[in-house]
C-alpha positions as CSV (number, residue, x, y, z in Angstrom):
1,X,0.6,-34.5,-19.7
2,X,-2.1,-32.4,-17.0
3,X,-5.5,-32.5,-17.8
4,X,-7.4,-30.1,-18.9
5,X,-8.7,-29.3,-15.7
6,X,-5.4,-28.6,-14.2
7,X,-3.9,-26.5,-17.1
8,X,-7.0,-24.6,-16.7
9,X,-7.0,-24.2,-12.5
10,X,-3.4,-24.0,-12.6
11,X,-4.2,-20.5,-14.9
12,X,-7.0,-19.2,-12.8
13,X,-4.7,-19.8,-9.6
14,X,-1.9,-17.6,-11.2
15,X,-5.1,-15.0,-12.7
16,X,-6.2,-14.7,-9.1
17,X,-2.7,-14.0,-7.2
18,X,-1.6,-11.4,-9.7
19,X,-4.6,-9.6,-9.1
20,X,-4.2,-9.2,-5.1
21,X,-0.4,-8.2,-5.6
22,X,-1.7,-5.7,-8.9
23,X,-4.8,-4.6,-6.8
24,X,-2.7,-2.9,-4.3
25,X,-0.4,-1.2,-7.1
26,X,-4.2,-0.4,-8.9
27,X,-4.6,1.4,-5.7
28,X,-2.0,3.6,-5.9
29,X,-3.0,4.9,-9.3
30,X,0.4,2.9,-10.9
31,X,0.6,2.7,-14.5
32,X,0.9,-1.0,-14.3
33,X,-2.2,-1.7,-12.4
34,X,-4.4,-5.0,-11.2
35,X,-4.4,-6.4,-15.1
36,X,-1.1,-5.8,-15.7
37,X,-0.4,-7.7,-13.1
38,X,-2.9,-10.5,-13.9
39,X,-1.7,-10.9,-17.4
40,X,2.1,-11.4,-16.6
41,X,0.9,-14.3,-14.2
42,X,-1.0,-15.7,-16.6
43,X,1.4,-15.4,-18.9
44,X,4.5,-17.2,-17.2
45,X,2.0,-19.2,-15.9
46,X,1.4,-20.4,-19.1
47,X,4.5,-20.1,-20.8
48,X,5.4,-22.7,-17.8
49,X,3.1,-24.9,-18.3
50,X,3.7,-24.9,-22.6
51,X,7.7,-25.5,-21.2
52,X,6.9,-28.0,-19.0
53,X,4.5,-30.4,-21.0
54,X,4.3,-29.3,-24.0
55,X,6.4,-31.3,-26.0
56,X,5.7,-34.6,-24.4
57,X,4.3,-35.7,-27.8
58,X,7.7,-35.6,-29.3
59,X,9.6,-37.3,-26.1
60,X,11.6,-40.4,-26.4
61,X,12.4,-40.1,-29.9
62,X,15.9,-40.2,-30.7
63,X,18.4,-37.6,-30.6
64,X,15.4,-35.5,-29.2
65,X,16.4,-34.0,-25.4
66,X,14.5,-31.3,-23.9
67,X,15.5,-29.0,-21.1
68,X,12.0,-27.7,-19.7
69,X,13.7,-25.1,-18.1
70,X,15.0,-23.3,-21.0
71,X,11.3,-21.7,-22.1
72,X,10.8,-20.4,-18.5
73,X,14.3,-18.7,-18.0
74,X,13.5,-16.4,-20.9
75,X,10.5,-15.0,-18.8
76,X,12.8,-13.9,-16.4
77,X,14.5,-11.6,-19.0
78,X,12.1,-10.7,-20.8
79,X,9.8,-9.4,-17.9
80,X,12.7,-6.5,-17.2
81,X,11.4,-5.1,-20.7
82,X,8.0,-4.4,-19.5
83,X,9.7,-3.4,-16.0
84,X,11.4,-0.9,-17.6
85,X,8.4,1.0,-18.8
86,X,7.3,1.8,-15.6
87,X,10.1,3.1,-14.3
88,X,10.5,7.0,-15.2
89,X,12.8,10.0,-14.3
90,X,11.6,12.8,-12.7
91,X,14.7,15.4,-11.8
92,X,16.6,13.7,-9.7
93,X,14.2,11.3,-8.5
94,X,13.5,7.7,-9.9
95,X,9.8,6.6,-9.9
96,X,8.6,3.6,-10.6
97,X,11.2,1.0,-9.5
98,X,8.9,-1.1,-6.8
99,X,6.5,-1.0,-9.4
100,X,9.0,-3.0,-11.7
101,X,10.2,-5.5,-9.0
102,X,6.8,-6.3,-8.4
103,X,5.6,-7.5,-12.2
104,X,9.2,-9.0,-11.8
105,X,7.9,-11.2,-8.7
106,X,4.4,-11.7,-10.3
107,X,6.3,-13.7,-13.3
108,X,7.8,-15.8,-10.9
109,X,4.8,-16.3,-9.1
110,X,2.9,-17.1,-12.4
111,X,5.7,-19.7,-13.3
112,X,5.6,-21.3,-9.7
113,X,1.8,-22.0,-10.4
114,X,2.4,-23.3,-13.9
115,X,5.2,-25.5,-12.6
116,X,2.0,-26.6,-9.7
117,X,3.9,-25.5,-6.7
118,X,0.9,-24.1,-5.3
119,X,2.4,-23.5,-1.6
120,X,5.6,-21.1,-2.9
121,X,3.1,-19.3,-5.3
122,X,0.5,-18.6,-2.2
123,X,3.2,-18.3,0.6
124,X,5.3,-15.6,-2.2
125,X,2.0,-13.6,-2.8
126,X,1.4,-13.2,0.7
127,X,4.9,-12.0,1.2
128,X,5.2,-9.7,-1.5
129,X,1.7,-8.2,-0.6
130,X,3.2,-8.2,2.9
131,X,6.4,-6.0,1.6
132,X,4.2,-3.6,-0.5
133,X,1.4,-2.7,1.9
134,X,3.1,-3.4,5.3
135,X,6.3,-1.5,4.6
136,X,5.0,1.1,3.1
137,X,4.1,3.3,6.4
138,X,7.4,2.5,7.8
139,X,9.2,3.8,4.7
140,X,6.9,6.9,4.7
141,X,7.9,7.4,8.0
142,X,11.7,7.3,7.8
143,X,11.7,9.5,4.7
144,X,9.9,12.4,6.8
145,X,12.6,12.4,9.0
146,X,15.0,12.1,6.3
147,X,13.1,14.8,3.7
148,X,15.1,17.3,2.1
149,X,15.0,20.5,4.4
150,X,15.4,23.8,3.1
151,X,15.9,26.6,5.3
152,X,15.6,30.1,4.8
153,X,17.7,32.8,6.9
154,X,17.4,36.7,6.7
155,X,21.3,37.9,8.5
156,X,23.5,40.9,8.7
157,X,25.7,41.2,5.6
158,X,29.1,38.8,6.6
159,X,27.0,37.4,9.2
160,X,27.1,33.7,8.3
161,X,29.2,32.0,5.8
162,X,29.4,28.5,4.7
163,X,32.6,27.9,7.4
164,X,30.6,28.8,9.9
165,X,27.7,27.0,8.9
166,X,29.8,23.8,8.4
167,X,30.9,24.7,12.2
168,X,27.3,25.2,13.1
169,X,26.4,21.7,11.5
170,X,28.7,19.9,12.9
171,X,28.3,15.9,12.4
172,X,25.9,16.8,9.3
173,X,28.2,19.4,7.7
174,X,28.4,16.8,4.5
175,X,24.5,16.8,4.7
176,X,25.0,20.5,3.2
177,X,23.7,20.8,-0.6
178,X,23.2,23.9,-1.2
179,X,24.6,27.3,0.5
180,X,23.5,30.5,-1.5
181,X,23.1,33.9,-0.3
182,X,21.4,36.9,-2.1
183,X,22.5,40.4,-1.2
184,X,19.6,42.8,0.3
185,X,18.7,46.0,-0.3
186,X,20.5,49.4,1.6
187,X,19.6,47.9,5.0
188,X,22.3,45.9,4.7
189,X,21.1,42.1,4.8
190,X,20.9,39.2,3.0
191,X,18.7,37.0,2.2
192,X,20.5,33.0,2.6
193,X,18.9,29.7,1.3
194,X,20.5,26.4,3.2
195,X,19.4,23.3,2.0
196,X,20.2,19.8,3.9
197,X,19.2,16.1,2.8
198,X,19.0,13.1,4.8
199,X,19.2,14.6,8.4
200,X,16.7,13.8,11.1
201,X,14.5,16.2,12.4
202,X,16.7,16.7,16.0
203,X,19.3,17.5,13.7
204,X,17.5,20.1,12.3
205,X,16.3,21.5,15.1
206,X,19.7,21.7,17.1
207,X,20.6,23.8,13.9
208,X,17.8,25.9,14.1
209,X,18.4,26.9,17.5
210,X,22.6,27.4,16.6
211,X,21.2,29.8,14.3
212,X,18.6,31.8,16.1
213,X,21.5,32.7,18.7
214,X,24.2,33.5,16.1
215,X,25.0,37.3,16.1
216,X,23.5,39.0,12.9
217,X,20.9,36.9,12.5
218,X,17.8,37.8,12.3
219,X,15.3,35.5,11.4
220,X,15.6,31.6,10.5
221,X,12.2,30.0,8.7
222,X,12.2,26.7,7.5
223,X,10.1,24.7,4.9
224,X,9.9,21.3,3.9
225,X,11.3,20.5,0.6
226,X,10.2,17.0,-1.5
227,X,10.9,13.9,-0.4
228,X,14.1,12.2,-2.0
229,X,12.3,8.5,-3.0
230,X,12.2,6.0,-5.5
């Protein structure tokens, strides 16, 4: 059985690496913040420990066998229940999923302190901080390239159809959500909405310029549209 000091270090190590991992959710204004985080690693941490050496007092009686792994497996379940709750649908975008996988990590973190393996607890803190912070700009960078684009056209009625803009598109003609043109006033044009997901920007701008020297068009404006994410 630990002592008492342990049980109680082992708690405070598991306290203070879910807060550096919740910290940088906190941050980010996440719903499940610094003591969320700190109270799931406590929590398996705990729930290890109890698993672990808690019923040493009834050991070696007979017919008695104990499988101190069966208490900590249900943490792993369990966890997805409060992972779920930060995980919400906005349109067509799902928010909240890193948030999830990263209580989902702090349980396993909390029950490699309980369980004393002090080196995988530190060493999977630093890597998860390391995923959450260090990725991020690279992720924020590739989805600006890869944005939703929605372009605006004013042409000469019959001037552009979605053939010829599948023509125009070439390689990205699948890229191609929505095509929808609006019929102007007496003078004869139309007003045509394109928009495109998941195309770089020198895609874009090869279109752009396709465009600008089609016949009957005549004016091409683009703006960005939101960001397709988690």
């Amino acid at each position: 059985m630990l002592g008492n000091v342990e049980i109680i270090g082992r708690l405070c190590v598991a306290a203070l690496l879910g807060s550096v991992i919740g910290f940088e959710r906190e941050r980010l204004a996440w719903a499940a913040g610094m003591r969320t985080h700190m109270l799931v690693c406590v929590g398996s941490c705990l729930i290890m420990i109890v698993s672990a050496f808690g019923f040493s007092d009834i050991l070696g009686r007979p017919n008695i066998v104990l499988d101190p792994s069966r208490i900590a497996a249900q943490v792993v379940s369990g966890i997805g229940f409060l992972g779920a709750g930060t995980i919400l649908l906005r349109g067509e975008v799902v928010k909240g999923l890193t948030t999830a996988a990263s209580l989902w990590a702090v349980a396993a973190i909390g029950l490699a302190a309980g369980a004393g393996l002090y080196v995988a607890a530190v060493a999977t803190t630093a890597i998860v901080l390391a995923i959450l912070a260090g990725v991020k700009p690279i992720e924020e960078r590739y989805r600006e390239r890869m944005q939703r684009q929605n372009l605006r056209l004013v042409a000469e009625r019959g001037a552009l159809t979605i053939e010829d803009l599948r023509d125009l598109a070439g390689p990205y003609a699948s890229r191609i959500r929505h095509f929808v043109v609006q019929p102007g006033d007496a003078d004869g044009r139309d007003a045509i909405t394109i928009s495109l997901v998941h195309v770089p920007r020198g895609g874009v701008d090869d279109l752009l310029a396709k465009l600008r020297e089609r016949p009957g068009i005549v004016s091409v404006t683009i703006a960005e549209g939101a960001a397709e994410g988690r």
